[in-house]
Z-matrix of the N, CA and C atoms (Angstrom, degrees):
N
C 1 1.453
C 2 1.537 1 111.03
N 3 1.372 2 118.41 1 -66.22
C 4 1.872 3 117.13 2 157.72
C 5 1.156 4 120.08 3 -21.14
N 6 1.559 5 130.08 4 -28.32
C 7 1.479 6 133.35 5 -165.33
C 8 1.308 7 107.26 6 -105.79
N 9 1.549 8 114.21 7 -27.75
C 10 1.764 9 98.70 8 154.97
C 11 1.272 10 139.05 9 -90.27
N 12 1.805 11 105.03 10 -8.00
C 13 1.556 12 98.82 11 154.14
C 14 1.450 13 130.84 12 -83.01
N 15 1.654 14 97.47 13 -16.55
C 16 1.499 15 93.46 14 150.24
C 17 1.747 16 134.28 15 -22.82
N 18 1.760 17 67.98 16 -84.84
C 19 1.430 18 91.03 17 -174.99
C 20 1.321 19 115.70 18 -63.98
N 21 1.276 20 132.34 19 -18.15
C 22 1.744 21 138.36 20 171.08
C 23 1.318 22 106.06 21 -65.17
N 24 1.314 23 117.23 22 -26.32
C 25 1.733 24 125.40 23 -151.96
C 26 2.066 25 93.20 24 -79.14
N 27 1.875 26 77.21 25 -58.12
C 28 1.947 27 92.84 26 177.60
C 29 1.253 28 108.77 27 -57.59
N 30 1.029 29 134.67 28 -43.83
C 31 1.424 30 136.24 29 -175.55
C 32 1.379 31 121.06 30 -33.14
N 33 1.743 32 99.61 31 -63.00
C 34 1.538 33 122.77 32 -176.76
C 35 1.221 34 95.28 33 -78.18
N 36 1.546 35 145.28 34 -43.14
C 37 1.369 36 141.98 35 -161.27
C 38 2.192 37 105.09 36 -56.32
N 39 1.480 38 86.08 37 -48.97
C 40 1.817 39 96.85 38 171.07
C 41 1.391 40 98.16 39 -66.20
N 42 1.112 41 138.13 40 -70.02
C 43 1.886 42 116.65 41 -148.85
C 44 1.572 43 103.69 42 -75.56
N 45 1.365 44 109.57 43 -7.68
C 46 2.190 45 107.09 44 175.73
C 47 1.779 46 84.15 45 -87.78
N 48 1.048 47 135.84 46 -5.06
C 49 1.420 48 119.19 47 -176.10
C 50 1.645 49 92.99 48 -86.89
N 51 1.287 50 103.26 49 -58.50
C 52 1.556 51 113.06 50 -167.16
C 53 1.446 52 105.02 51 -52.00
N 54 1.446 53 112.02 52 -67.04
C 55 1.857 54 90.33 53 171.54
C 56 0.958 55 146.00 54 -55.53
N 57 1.189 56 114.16 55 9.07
C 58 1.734 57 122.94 56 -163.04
C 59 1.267 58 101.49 57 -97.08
N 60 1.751 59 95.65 58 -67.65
C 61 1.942 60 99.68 59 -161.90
C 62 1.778 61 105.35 60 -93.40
N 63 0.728 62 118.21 61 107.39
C 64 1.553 63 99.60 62 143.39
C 65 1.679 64 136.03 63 -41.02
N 66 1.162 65 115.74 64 150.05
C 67 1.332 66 119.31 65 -157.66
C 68 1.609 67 110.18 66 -103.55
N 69 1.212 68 155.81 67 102.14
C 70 1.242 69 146.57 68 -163.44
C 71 1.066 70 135.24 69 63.65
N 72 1.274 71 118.88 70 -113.73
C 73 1.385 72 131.89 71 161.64
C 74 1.668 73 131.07 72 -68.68
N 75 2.055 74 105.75 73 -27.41
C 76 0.919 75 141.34 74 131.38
C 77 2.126 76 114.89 75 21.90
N 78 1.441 77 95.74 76 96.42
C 79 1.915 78 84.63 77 179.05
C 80 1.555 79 104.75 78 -134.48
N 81 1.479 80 102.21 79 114.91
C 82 1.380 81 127.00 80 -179.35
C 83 1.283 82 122.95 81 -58.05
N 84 1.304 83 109.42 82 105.86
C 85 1.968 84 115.65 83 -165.62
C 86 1.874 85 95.93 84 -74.79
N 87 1.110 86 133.27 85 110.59
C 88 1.328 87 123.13 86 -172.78
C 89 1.544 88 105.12 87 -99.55
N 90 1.146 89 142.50 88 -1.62
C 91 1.510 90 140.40 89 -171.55
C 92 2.049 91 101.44 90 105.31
N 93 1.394 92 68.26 91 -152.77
C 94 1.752 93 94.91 92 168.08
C 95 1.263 94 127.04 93 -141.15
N 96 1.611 95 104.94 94 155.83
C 97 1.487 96 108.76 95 -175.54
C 98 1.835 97 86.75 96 -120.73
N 99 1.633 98 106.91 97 157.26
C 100 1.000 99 132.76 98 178.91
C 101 1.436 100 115.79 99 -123.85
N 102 1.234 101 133.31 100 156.71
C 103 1.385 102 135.86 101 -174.28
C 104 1.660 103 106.38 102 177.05
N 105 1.812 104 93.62 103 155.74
C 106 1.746 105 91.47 104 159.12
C 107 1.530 106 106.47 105 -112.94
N 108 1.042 107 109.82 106 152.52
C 109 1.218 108 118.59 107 168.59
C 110 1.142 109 116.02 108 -79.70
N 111 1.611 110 112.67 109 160.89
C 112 1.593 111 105.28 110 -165.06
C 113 2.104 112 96.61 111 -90.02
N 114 1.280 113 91.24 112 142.52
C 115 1.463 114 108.60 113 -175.08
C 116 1.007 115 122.09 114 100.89
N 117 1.265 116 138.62 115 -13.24
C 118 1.549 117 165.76 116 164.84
C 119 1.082 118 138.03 117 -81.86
N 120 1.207 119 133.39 118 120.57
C 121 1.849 120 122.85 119 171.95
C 122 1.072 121 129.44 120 -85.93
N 123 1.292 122 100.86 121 -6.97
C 124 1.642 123 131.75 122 -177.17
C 125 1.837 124 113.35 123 -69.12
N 126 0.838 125 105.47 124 117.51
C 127 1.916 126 99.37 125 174.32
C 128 1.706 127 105.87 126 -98.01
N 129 1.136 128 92.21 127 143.13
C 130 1.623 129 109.26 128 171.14
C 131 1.255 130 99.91 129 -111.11
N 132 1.374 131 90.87 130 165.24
C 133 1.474 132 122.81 131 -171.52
C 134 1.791 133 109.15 132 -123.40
N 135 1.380 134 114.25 133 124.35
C 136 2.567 135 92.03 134 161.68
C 137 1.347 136 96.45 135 -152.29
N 138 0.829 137 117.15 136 168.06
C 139 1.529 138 130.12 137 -155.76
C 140 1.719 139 101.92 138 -123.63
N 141 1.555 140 89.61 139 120.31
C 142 1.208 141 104.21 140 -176.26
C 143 1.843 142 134.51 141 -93.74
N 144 1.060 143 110.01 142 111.27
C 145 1.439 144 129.65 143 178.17
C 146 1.593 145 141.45 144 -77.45
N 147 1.036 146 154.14 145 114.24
C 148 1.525 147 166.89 146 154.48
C 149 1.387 148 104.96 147 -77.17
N 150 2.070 149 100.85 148 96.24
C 151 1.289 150 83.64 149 173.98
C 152 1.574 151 121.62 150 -119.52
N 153 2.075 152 99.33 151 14.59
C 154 1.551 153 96.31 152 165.56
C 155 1.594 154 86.16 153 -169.91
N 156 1.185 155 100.91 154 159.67
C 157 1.429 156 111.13 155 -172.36
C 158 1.315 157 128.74 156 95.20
N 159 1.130 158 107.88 157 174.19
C 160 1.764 159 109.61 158 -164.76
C 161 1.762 160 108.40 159 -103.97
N 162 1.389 161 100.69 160 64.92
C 163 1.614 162 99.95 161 174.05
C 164 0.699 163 122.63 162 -150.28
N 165 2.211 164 126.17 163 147.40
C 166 0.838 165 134.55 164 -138.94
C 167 1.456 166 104.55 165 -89.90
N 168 1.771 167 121.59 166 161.69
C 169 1.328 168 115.70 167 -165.81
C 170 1.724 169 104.45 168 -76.06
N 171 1.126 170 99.27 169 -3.67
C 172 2.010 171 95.53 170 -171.18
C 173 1.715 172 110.45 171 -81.20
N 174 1.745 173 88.54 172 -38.00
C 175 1.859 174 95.07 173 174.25
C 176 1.545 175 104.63 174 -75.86
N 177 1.345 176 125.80 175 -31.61
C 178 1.481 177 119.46 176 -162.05
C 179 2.104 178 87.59 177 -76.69
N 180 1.058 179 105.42 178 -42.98
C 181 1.955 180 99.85 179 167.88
C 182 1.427 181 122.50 180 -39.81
N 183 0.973 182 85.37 181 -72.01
C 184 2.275 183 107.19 182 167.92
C 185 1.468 184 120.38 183 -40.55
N 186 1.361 185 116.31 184 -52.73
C 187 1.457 186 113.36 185 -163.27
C 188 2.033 187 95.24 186 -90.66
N 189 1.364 188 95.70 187 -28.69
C 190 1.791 189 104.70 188 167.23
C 191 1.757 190 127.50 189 -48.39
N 192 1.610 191 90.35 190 -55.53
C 193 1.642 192 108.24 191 -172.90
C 194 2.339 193 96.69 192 -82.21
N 195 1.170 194 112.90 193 -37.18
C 196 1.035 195 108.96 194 173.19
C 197 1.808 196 115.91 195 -67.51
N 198 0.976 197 122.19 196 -15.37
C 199 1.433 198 112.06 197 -179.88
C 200 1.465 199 104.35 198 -100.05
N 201 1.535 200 119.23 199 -30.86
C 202 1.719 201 121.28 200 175.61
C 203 1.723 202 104.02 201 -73.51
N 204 0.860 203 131.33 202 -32.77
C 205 1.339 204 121.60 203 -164.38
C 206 1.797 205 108.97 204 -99.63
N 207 1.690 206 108.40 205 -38.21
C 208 1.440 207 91.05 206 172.06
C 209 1.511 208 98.86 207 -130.80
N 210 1.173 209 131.18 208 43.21
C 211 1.714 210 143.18 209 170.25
C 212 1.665 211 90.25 210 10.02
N 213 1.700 212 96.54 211 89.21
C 214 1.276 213 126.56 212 167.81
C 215 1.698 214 92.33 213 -173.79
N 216 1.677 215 91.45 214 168.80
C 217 1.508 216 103.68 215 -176.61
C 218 1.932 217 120.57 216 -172.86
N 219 1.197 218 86.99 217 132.13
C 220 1.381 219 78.20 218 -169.24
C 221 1.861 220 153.70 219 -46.84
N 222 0.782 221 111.02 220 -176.31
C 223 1.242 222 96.81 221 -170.34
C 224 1.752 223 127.35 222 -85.09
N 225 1.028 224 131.77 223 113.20
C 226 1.559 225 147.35 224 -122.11
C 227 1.503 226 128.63 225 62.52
N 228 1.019 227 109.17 226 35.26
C 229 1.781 228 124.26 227 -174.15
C 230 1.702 229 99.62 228 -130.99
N 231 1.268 230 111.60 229 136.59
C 232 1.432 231 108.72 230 152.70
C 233 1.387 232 89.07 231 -125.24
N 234 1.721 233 106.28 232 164.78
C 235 1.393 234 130.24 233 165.31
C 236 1.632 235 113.31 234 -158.19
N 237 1.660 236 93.90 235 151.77
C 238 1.245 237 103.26 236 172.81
C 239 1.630 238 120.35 237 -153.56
N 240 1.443 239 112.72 238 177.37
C 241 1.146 240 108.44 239 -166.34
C 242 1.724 241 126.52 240 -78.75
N 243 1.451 242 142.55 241 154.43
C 244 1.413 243 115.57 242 -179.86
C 245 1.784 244 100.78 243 -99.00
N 246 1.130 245 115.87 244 -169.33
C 247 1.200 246 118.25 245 -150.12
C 248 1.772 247 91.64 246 -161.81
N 249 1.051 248 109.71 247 128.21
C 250 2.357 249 140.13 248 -174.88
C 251 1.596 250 89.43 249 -72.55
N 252 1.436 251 114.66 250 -57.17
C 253 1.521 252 113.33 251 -162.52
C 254 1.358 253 101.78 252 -80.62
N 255 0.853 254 137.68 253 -14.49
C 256 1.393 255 133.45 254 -168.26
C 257 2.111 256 108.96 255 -103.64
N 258 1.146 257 93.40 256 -9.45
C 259 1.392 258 118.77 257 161.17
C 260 1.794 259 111.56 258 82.10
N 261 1.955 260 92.73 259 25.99
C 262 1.577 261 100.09 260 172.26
C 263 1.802 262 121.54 261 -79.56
N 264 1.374 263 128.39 262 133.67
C 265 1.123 264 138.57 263 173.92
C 266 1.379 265 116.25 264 -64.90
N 267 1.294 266 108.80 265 -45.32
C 268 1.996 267 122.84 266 175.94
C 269 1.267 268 92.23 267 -76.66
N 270 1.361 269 87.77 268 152.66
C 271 1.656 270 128.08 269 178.39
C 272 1.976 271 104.59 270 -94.99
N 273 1.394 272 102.55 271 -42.09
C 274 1.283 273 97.25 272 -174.93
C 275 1.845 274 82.33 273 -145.87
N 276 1.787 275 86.66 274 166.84
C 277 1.315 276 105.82 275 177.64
C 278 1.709 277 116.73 276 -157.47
N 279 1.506 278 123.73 277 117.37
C 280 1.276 279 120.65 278 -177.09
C 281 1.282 280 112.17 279 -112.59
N 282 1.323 281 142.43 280 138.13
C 283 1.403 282 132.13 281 141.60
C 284 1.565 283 115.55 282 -125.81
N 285 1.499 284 96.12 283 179.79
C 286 1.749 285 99.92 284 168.53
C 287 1.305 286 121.11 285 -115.59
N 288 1.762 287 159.47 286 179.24
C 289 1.157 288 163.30 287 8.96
C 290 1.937 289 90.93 288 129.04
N 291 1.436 290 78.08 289 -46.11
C 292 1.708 291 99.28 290 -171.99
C 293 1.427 292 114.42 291 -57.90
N 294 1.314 293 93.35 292 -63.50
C 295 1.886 294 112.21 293 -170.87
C 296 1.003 295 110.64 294 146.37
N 297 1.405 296 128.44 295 -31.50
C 298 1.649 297 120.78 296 163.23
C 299 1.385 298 118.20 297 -13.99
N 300 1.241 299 114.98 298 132.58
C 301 1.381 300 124.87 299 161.72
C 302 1.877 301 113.93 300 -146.46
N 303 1.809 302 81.08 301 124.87
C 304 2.067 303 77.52 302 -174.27
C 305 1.892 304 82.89 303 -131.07
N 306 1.573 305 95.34 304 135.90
C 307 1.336 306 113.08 305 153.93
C 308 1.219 307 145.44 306 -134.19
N 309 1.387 308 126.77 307 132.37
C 310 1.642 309 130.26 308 165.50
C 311 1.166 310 125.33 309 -38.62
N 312 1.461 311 116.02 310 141.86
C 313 1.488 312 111.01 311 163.46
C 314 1.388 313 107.60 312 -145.04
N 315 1.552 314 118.74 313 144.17
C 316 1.196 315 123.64 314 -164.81
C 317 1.475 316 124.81 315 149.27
N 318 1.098 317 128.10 316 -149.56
C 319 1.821 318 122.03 317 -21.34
C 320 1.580 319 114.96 318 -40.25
N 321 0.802 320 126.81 319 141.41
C 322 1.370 321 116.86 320 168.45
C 323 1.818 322 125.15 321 -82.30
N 324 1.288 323 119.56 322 146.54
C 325 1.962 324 87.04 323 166.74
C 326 1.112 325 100.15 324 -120.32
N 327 1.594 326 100.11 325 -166.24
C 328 1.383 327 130.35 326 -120.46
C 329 1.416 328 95.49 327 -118.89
């Protein structure tokens, strides 16, 4: 019985590894976040990305939807906005100290 919670323990320990980090070159499709913007009735949609670093797709959601909806962000995170003229594809972009890097893309439609 000890030897299959072992092995249950390792099991899950590998696939929380696998979702977390990406591997190299490696870019983490995280879903989407949705929101309205303030002044709007309209909801957007952008599609959320991991494109270095060791983080999970639920925080790369969180610290994403928290900087688009009330452009703030938590604490060891900076983020900022991307920019058409400047010849950026993301809409938004966060990382940490670390190397993390998670980005938006979008709006998307519907």
């Amino acid at each position: 019985m000890r030897l299959i919670l072992v092995v249950a323990a390792l099991a899950l320990a590998a696939g929380a590894a696998l979702a977390v980090a990406p591997g190299g070159d490696a870019v983490v499709a995280c879903g989407r976040i949705s929101f309205t913007p303030f002044g709007t009735t309209r909801q957007v949609a952008y599609s959320v990305r991991i494109v270095n670093g060791n983080v999970s797709c639920r925080t790369a959601r969180r610290v994403m939807l928290r900087f688009m909806e009330k452009n703030t962000f938590p604490l060891g995170w900076f983020c900022a906005r991307g920019h058409a003229s400047q010849g950026q594809k993301w809409a938004a972009s966060c990382g940490t100290a670390a190397g993390a890097d998670v980005k938006a893309y979008g709006p998307l439609r519907r």
